[in-house]
N, C-alpha and C positions, 0 to 999 in steps of 0.2 A: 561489389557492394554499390545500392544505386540509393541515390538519395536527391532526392528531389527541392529545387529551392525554389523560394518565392520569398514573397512580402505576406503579413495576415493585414487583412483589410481594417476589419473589423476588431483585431485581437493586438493593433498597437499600442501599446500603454507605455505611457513616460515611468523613467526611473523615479518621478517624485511619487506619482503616485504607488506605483508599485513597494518601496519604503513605507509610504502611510499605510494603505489598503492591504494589499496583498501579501506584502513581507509580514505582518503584524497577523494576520491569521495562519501562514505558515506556520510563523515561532510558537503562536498559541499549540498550534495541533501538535508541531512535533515533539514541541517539551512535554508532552501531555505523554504521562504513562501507561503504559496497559497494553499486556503481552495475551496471547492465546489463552483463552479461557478465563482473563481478567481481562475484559477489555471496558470494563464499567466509564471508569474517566472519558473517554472519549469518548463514548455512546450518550453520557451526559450532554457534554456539547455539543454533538451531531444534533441531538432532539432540541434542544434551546435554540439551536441555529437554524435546525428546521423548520419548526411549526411554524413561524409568521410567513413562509413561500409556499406551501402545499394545502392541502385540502384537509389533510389529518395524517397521523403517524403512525404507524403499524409495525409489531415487531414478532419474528418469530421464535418459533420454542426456546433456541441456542443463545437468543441473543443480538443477532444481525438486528438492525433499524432501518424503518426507510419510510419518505415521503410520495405520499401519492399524490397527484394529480390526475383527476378523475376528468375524461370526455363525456360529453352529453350520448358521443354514436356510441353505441354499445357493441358496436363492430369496428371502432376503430383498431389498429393494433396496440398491443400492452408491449410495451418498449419498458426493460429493467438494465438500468445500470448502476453499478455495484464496485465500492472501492471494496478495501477491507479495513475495519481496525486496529488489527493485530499487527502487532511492532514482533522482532525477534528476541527469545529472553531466556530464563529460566527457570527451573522450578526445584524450590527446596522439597529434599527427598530424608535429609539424615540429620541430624547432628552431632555431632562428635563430642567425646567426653570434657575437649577442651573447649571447647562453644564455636566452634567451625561448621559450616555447611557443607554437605555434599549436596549434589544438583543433580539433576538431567535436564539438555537444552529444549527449550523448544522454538521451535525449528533450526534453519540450517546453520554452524556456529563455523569460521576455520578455526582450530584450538589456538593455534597461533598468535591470533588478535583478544582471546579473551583474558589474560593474564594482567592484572598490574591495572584493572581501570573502577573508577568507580560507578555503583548500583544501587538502585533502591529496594530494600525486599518490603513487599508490602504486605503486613499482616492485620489480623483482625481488630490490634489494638492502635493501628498507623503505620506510617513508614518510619522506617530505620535506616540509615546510611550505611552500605558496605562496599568492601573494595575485595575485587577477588585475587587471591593466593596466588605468588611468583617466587622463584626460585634466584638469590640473590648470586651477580658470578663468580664474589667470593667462595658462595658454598659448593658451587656445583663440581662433582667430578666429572674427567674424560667419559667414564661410561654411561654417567647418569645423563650429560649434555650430549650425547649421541641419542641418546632415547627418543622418542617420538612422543612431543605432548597430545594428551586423550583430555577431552573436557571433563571426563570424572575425576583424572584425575588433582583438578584444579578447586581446591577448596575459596568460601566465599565466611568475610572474616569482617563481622559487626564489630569486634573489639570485646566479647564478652570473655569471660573466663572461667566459665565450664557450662555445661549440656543444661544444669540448671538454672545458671542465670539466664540463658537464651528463652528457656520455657516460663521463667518470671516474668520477661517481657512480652511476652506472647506469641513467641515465636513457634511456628506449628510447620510440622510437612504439608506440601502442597500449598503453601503461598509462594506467592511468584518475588522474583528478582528482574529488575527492567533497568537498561541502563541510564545515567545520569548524565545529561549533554546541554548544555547552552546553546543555540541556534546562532548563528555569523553569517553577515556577509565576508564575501572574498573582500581584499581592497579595491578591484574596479570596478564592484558591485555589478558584476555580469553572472558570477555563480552566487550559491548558499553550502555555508555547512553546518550538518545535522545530526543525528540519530534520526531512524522512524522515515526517512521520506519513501520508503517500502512500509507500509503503505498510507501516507499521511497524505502525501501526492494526490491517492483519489480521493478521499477525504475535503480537500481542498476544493478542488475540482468539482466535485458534487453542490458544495456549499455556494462555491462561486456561480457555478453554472445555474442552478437554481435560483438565487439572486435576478441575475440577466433576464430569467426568463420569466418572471412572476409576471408582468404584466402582459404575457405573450399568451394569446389563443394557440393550443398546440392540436397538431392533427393528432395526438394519440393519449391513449391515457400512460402518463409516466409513472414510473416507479423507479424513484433514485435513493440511494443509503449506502448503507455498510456491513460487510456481512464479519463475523468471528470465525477463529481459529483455519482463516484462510492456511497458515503458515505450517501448520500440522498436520495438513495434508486435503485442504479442499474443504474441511468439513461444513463449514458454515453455510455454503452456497446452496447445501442441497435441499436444508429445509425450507431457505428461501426460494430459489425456485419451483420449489413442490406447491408450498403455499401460494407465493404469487401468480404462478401461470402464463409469464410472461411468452410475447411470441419472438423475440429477439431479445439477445440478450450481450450486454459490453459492459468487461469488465475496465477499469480505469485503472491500471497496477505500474510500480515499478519495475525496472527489470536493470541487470548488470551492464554497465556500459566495457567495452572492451576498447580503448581508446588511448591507451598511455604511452604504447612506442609507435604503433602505427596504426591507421583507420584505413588500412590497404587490406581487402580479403576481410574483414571483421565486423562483427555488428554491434552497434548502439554507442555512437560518439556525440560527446556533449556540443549544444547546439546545433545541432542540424536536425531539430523538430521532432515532431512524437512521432511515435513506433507505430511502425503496421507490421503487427507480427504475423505473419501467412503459415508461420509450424512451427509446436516444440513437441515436445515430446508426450504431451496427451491432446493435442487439438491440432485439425489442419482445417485454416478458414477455408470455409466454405465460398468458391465462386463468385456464388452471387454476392456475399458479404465484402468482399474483399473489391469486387468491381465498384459495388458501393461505395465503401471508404475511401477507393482511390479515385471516384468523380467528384463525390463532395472535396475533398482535399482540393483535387485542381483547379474545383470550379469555385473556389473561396482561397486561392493561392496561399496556401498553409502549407509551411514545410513539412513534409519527413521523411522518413528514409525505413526503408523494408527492416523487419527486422525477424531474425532464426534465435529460438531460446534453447536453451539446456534445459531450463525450468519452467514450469508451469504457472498457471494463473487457474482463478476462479472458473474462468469461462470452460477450461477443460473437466471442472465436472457441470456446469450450466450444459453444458449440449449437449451430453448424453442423460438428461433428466427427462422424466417426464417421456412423451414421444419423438421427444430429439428437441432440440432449444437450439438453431441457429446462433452462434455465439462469436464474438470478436472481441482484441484486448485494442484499448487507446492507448500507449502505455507511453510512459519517458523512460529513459535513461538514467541511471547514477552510478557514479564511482564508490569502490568499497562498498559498498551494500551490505545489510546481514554485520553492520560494526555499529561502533560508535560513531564513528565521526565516515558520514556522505557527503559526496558533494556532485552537487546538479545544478544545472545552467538554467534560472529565468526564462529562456526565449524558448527553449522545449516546454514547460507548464505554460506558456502561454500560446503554444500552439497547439497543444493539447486540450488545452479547455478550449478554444474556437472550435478546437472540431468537434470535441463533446458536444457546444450548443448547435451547431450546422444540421449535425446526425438528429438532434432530437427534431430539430425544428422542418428536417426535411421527411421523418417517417411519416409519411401520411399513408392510406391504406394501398393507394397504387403503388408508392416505391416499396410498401413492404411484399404484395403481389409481385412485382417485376426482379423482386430478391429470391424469392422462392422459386421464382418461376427459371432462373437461373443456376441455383444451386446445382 
């Protein structure tokens, strides 16, 4: 495992401000709800936070948002980078005679950790507070607690008392359940813990780095936002990059930190800088992309450390779009991912976002040439 250290030049922020600024839009993002295919809430704020740094907002069929920043050259390259909005959650599927919920997840759930926490299911009349079904150890038998818990079988429990009171509130199949989490610092305020920083993370990133760059002449025309129902399997990317046309394409995602007994043989450990993923299991960066990422990196002494996924990101369907779409993730780290309660180190989102603004700042049509020409 190689991982690379330095100082960020440009990307050192004091803990005060990080408290005022930057904590304070995290918390916004990640308390903000909205799972695969509801991802409304956040799409709200992405566009309120957008519009005073871009040129105009544009959104495709699904849902995705994003800020363009339009070049005078009409040959410069169209640079798209894309968090996601989609948090992991559920979706109401049944209700039970005694006003209980059956669900199916959406996306990747371990049953394990869903039992015993509380969620918001959000229907057409508001949200409703629920907490889902667990098995108290009074009750359990020898063969029942040998069983293997399945997320269906884990009902989700408003407090009502029968199929009809649930239907007098409103309650319908196919509204969503999204978990319910307060944001914290750690006590040495060097991590946070969350819900959602898969993927609020790019979210952040996009807002912030857009920020930095408003008053900046860029060599390309950017297109940054957030695309939907990354978590269910890719879907959101594709109509954005169908639409957008982008000529390179970075995603901004979380990914699983494996870091708890040893950072020997492992990848993605808190604090030691954003992720240069080089292959998971739908994309292998491309050469030139990767030589890229690792000059900018050096030549702006910004940590990070290679990183190998189990899972995928948006970029693995962004590059097979269209006549192939050049694609790469920026990504951080987090522990417990896919739960309630993440937790991720500061100093990674903040090497993340320098390299976000470096990469933007450095595609001009030669380094996008000398990427291609390298692939």
């Amino acid at each position: 495992m190689t991982v690379i250290r330095g100082t960020i030049s440009s990307a050192t922020v004091s803990r005060s401000w990080m408290e005022d600024k930057t904590f304070a839009l995290i918390k916004e993002l990640t308390e903000l709800q909205g799972t695969s295919g509801n991802e409304r809430n956040v799409r709200n704020v992405m566009r309120e936070k957008m519009e005073p740094l871009v040129d105009r907002i544009e959104m495709d069929g699904l849902g995705g948002i994003f800020g363009i920043r339009e070049n005078a050259d009409a040959t410069a390259p169209r640079i798209m980078v894309a968090a996601h909005m989609d948090e992991v959650g559920f979706m109401l599927t049944g209700i039970t005679d005694r006003g209980l919920f059956r669900v199916v997840p959406l996306g990747g759930w371990n049953p394990y950790v869903v039992s015993a926490q509380r969620f918001t299911l959000q229907t057409a009349k508001g949200d409703i507070p629920v907490i889902s079904s667990s098995v108290p150890p009074h009750l359990l038998r020898d063969a029942a607690a040998a069983q293997q818990v399945k997320v269906a079988d884990i009902l989700f429990d408003a407090g009502f008392d029968s199929k009809e009171e649930a239907l007098a509130f409103g309650v319908r199949p196919g509204d969503t359940i999204v978990p319910q989490v307060e944001t914290i610092w750690t006590a040495n305020k060097k991590k946070i813990i969350s819900k959602a920083w898969d993927n609020r993370y790019g979210n952040a990133v996009v807002l912030e780095t857009l920020e930095a760059l408003k008053d900046e002449k860029l060599p390309n025309t950017l297109i940054a936002g957030a695309n939907v129902q990354e978590e269910v399997g890719l879907r959101g990317t594709k109509g954005a990059v169908h639409k957008f046309k982008p000529d390179l394409f970075f995603a901004v995602d979380c990914s699983a930190a494996d870091d708890l007994t040893t950072t020997k043989d492992t990848f993605g450990h808190l604090g030691e800088g954003f992720l240069l993923r080089i292959q998971d299991p739908g994309m292998i960066t491309l050469k030139g992309m990767r030589e890229f990422l690792l000059d900018t990196a050096e030549t702006h002494h910004i940590p990070y450390q290679y990183f190998v996924s189990k899972g995928g990101t948006d970029a693995g369907a962004a590059h097979v779009m269209n006549d192939g779409v050049p694609s790469a993730v920026i990504g951080v780290c987090a522990r417990y991912i896919h739960t309630h309660q993440t937790m991720f180190h500061i100093d990674d989102y903040a090497a993340a976002k320098e390299m976000v603004a470096q990469v933007i700042k450095s595609l001009d049509k030669s380094t996008y040439e000398t990427i291609m020409a390298n692939n």
